[in-house]
N, C-alpha and C positions, 0 to 999 in steps of 0.2 A: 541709356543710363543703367550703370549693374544696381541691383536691389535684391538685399539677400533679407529674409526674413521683415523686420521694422525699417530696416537699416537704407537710405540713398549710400550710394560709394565712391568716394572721389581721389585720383590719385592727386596729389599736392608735392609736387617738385617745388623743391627748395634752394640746389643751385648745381652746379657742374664741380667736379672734380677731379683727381688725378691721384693716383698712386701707383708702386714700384710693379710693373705687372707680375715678378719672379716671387716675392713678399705675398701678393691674392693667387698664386698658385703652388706653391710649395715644392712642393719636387718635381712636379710636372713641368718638362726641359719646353725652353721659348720658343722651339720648334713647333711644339704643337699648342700650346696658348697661344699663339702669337698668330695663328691662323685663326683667331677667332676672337681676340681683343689685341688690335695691332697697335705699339710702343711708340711712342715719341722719342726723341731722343735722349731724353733722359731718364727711358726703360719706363716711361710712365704710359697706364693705361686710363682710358675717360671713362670717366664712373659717375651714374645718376648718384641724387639724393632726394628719393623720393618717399614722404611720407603719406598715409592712406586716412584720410576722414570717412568717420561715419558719421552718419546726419540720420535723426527720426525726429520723433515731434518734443522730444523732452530735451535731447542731447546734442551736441556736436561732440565726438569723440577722436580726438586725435593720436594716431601711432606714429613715434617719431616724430626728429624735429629739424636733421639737418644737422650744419656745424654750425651755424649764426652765425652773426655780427661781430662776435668778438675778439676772432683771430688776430693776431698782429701782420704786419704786413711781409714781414719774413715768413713767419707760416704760410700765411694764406699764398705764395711766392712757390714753399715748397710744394704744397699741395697743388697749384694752381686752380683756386678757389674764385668763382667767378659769379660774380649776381648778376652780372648786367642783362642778361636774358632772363633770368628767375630768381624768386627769394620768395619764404616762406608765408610773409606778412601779405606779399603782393599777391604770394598765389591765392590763397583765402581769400583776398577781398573781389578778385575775379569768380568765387562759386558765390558771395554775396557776406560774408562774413569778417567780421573783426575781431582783432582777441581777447575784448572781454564777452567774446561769444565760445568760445571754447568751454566746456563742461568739464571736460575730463581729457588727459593727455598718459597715455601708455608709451612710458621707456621701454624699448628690448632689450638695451644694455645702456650703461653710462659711458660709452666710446663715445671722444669727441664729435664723429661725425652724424652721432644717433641723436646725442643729448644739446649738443650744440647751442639749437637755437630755443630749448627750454629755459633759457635766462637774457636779458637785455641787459643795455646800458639804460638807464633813467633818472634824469638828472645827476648824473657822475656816480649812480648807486647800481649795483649789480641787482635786479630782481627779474622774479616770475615773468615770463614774456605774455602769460596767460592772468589776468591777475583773479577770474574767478573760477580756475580749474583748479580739479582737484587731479596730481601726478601719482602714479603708479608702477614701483619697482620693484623688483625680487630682493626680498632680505638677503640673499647670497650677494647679486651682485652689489647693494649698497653696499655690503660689507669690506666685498673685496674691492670699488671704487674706492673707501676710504682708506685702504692698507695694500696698494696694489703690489704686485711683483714687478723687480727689475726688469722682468721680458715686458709686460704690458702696461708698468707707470707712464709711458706716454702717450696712450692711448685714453687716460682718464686728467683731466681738468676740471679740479673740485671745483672752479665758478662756474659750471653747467649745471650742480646738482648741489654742492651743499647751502644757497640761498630759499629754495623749494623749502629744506625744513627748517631754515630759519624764520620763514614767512608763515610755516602753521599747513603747507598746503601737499606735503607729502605725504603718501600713503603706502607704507611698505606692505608687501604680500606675500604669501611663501607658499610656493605650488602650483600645481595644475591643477584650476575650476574656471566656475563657469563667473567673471565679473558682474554681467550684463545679460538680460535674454540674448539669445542664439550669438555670444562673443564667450570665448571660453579663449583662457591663456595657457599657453605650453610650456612648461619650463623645460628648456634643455643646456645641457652644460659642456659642450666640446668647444665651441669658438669661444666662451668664457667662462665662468661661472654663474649661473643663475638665470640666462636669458631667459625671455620669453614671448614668445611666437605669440602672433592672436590667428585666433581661427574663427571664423562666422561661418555659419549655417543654417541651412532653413533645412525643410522636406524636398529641394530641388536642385539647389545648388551649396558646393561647401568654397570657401576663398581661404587656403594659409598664407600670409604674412610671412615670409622665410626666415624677416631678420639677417643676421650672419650665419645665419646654420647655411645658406644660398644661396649670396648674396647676389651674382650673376644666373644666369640659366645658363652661360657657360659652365656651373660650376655642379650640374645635374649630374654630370659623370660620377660614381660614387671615389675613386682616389683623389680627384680633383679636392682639394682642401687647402686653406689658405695657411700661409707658415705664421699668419697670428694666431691663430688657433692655439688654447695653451694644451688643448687633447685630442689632438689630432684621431686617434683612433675612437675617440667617442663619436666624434663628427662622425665618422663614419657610419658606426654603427647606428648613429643616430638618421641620419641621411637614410641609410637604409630603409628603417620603420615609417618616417613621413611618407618614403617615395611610393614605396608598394600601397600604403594606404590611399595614398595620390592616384595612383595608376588604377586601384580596385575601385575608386570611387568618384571617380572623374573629379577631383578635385581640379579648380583653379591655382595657380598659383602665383606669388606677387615676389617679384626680384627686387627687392630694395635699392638697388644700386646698379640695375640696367640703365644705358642713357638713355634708354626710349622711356620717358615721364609714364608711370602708370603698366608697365607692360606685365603682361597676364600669359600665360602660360598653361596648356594642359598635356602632360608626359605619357610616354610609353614606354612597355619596357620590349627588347626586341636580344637578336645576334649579339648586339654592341652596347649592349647593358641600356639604362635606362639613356634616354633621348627626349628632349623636349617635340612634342606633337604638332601641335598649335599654336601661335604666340595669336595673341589680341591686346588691343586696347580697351579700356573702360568706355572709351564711347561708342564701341563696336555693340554692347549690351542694350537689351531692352527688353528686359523680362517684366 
């Protein structure tokens, strides 16, 4: 089991999915992504959705939530959206948990497939999938959630998020600090506006949360950038600053959207710019 500071750490795969592999790499020609996330036939690559709990003796803390339940069946068609191996409520209740055992739940952005499953169906009414947590967003991106741009309005579905603050249970935040002992949030703004990373740390070990800043460990290459990105050259440079900090400090790091449920990462940088090191799992731990 990883244990960083207070914190037990569990990855929580939510479900499988798909998108346009050329769309998650942006200029980078299918010759060379395609050696290393290979397309279906309908240019689609398999992409986890994996969210990370932290557990101590006060909290359950959930980052990300998945796309949920509430796709229509044409979406969930194009995406090819599949529970039948995993879904977010099941996976929780396999580490021993239900969701009014949830304390607190960390957006990194309001993208469908992040925000997803932070609202249900219940009783034919849209609500909180958590009903005693309390949700945590970037005032940037609530904003731009609610007034999105023609490049990225379909990337945002206000019934993932605006039921949270009609229920009392949202809590907007603006910045990089520390939420939580040794959980500190990152606000970065190339793959949206306002994201935010969580980072945990102790005296021995530090784990980033990539978000979409990385969403693959395919995507360690620093040009590798998704063409959702709405700033591309921020990612960059942003990408930059994390990675070297990663490499100086042996950070872990956490792919949101590898298929392998929970996969951990520690990079180097060499000849061929930075390179993923070591890949593990969360059960490989036992500090």
């Amino acid at each position: 089991m990883l244990t960083i500071g207070p914190y037990r750490l569990f990855s929580v795969s939510t479900s499988g999915f798909r998108l346009d592999g050329g769309a998650m790499f942006g200029v980078v020609p299918k010759t060379l992504w395609g050696k290393k996330e290979p397309a279906d036939e309908y240019n689609r690559i398999e992409m986890g959705l994996n969210a990370l709990l932290l557990q101590d003796t006060h909290r359950n803390i959930l980052v990300d939530t998945g796309v949920g339940a509430k796709m229509s069946p044409k979406l969930c068609k194009i995406y090819a959206i599949d529970h039948s191996k995993t879904e977010l409520i099941r996976s929780l209740k396999r580490i021993g948990l239900y969701p009014g055992d949830i304390t607190d739940v960390i957006l990194t952005h309001l993208h469908f497939d992040h925000a997803g499953g932070a609202t249900c169906y219940q009783d034919g009414e849209i609500v909180p999938t958590f009903p005693n947590a309390t949700y945590y967003i970037q005032k940037g991106q609530w904003e731009l959630g609610n007034a999105a741009s023609d490049k990225d309005r379909a990337s945002f579905f206000p019934e993932n998020f605006i039921p949270l603050k009609e229920h009392g249970q949202l809590e907007i935040v603006e910045g990089s600090f520390e939420l939580f002992p040794h959980l500190h949030l990152i606000e970065v703004n190339g793959h949206t506006v306002s994201q935010q990373l969580v980072k945990v740390s102790d005296d021995k070990t530090t784990l980033l949360n990539c978000g979409d800043m990385i969403p693959l460990a395919a995507h360690i290459s620093i040009p590798w950038v998704a063409a959702y990105d709405l700033y591309p050259l921020i990612s960059i440079q942003e990408k930059k600053k994390y990675l070297a900090q990663a490499v100086d400090e042996t950070w872990l790091l956490m792919f949101e959207h590898d298929v392998t449920c929970g996969v951990l990462g520690t990079i180097k940088y060499g000849t061929r710019g930075y390179q993923v090191d070591q890949i593990y799992s969360f059960d490989f731990f036992n500090f």
